[in-house]
N, C-alpha and C positions, 0 to 999 in steps of 0.2 A: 504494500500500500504506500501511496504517493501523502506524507501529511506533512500539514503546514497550521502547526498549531496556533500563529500567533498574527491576527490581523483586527484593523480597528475600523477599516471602509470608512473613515472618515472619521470627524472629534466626536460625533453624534450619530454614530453608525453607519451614514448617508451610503445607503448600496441603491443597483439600478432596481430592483425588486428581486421577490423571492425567485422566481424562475430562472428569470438573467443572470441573475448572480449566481445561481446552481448550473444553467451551463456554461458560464464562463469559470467556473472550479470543474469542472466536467471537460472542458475543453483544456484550459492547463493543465491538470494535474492527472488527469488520466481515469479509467474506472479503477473501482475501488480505491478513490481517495478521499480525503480526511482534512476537512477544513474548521479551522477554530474563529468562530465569534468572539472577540477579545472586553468585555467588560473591562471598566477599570476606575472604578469608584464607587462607593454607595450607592449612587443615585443611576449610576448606569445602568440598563436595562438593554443594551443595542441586542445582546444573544437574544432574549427572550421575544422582542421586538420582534427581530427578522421572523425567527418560526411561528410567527404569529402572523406573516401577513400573508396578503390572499397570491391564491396561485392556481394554477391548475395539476402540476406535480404532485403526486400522489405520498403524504408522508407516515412515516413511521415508527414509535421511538422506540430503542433499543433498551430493554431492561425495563424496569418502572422508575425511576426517580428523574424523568423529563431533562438529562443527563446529554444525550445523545439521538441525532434525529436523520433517522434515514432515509433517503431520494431514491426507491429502488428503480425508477424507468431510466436514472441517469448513474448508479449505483454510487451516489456519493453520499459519507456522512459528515452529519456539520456538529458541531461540540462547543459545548459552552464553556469558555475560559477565562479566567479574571487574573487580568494583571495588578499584581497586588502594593501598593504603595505603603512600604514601612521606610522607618527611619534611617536603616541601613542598606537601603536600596530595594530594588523591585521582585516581586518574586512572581513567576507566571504561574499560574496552578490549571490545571486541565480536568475534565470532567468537573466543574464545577455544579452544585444544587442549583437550579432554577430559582430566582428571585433569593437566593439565601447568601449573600454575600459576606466575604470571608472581613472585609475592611467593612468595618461600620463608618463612623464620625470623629471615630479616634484617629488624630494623626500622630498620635504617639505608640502608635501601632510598632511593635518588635519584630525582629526577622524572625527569632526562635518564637515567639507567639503566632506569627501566620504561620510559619510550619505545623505548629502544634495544632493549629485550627484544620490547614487541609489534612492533615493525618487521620482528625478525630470524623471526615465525612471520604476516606479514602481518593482523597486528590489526588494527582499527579503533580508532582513539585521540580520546576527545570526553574535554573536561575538562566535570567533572559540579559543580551548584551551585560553581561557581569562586568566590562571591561569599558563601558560605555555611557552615554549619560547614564546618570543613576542607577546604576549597577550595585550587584552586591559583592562585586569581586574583590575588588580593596580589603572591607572588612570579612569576609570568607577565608581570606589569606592570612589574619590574622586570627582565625579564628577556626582553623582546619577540620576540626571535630564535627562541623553543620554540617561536610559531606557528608555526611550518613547518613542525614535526613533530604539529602536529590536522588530522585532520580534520573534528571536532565541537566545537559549543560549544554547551553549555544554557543557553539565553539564560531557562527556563521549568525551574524544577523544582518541581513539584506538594506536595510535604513542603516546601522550603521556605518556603510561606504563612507557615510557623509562626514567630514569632518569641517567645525567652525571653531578658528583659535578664541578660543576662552569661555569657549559654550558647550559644541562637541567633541571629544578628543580623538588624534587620528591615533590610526592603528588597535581601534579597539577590537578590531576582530583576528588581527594579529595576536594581539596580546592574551583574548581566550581562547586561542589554539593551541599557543604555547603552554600558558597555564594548566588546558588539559591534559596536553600529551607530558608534560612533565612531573604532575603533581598529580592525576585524576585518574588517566587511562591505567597504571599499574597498582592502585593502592584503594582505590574504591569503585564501588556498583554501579555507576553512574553511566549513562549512554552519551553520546554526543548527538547531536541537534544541529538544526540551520532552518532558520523559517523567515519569515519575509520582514512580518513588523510592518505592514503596508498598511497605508493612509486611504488607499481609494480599491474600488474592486477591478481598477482595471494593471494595478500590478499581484494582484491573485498566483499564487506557487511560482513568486519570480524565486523563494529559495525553499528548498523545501527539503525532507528527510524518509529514504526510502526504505520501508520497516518492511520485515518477514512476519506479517500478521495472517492468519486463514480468515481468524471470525474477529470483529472489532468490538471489545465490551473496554469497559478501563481497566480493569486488569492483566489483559492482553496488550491494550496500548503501552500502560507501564514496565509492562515485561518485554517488548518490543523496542520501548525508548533505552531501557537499562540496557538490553543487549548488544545495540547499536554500540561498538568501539571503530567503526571500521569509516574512515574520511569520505572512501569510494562513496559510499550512501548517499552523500550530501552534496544536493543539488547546489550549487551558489552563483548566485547573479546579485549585482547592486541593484537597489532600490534606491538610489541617491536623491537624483531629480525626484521624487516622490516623498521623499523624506524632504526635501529644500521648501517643496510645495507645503507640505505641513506646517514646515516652521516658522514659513512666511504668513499662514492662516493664523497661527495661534499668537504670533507679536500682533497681528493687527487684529485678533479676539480679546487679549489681554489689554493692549495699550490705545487701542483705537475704535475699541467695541464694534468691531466688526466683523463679516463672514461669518460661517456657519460652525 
């Protein structure tokens, strides 16, 4: 399977619609692939949003806890994931609960408290661009013992190609390859990763990760991500220009109250 757990189709989810946007993941990524709805705040809702709107695709969810949602006429499934903002950087967690989010209102949210929360509802735990804005990889490195509790590391994140001095830093994707093959690949359970991080759905599996799954539940995802040591898997292409387009949306959201 073709997965690309980690996308945000915009600050506010903005995709073309539910169908569109399943055959353009159908058309990328291939059948049998695995696209992540990326939440990322309390108030976000964008996962829950899309599989709610009208289509004519026939859906289906995988398991009971509204976890996992499948396209069989286009064989693709979509996953609810929330990137999680703690104080020591971001953490992505995969097969998230529907409307039950892992970050409340607390911004004094811990790395080891979101761990402990996606554990206690069987998340998926990959730390995403560690090396990169807000990353968790600085303090991870000082704090080696958190591996135990990933199962993922993006050693590849497709946004961040981008680098701005004093904003984004370069070579961050350099610097979690390194990190993994030196520190991660011989000494812990951890998989390697590369997903896009994409702003719009028309950069959809510009990077993605090619796992030996039969049947897709999250327990097979996670044992798929752990197993993953092997670079060959991982699809990588910049998502730069996509990522610049972001960053230019969110200064003139931020500083000029504008865009969407």
């Amino acid at each position: 399977m073709n997965v690309d757990l980690h996308n945000h189709f915009g600050r506010n989810g903005k995709n073309p619609g539910f169908d569109k946007t399943i055959d353009l993941v159908s058309k990328k990524l291939g059948k049998d692939s695995v696209i992540g709805f990326t939440n990322c705040s309390s108030e976000d809702y964008r996962f829950e949003n899309f599989v709610r709107q009208s289509g004519k695709y026939e859906r289906v969810w995988v398991g009971d806890k509204n976890r996992i949602l499948f396209v069989p006429e286009k064989q693709v499934y979509v996953i609810g994931t929330e990137e999680v903002i703690t104080k020591q950087g971001h953490l992505l967690v995969a097969g998230t609960l529907a409307y039950n989010k892992i970050q409340k209102n607390d911004k004094s949210l811990s790395l080891e408290d979101a761990l402990k929360s996606a554990e206690d509802f069987n998340g998926i735990k990959i730390a995403v661009h560690p090396f990169g804005w807000s990353g968790t990889g600085n303090y991870i490195s000082e704090h080696p013992h958190l591996l135990y509790s990933f199962d993922g590391w993006e050693v590849y994140n497709a946004s961040s190609e981008l680098a701005i001095p004093g904003f984004l830093p370069s070579e961050a994707n350099q610097d979690s390859s390194f990190f993994y093959n030196s520190i991660i690949k011989e000494n812990f359970p951890i998989g390697a990763c590369a997903f896009t991080d994409g702003h719009s759905a028309e950069v959809i599996g510009r990077s993605y990760t090619k796992l030996d799954i039969k049947k897709l539940s999250i327990d097979s995802l996670r044992k798929g991500i752990k197993e993953n040591t092997n670079f060959e898997n991982l699809y990588t292409q910049s998502a730069k220009f996509d990522a610049f387009k972001h960053a230019v949306k969110m200064f003139a959201h931020k500083y000029l109250h504008t865009g969407d």
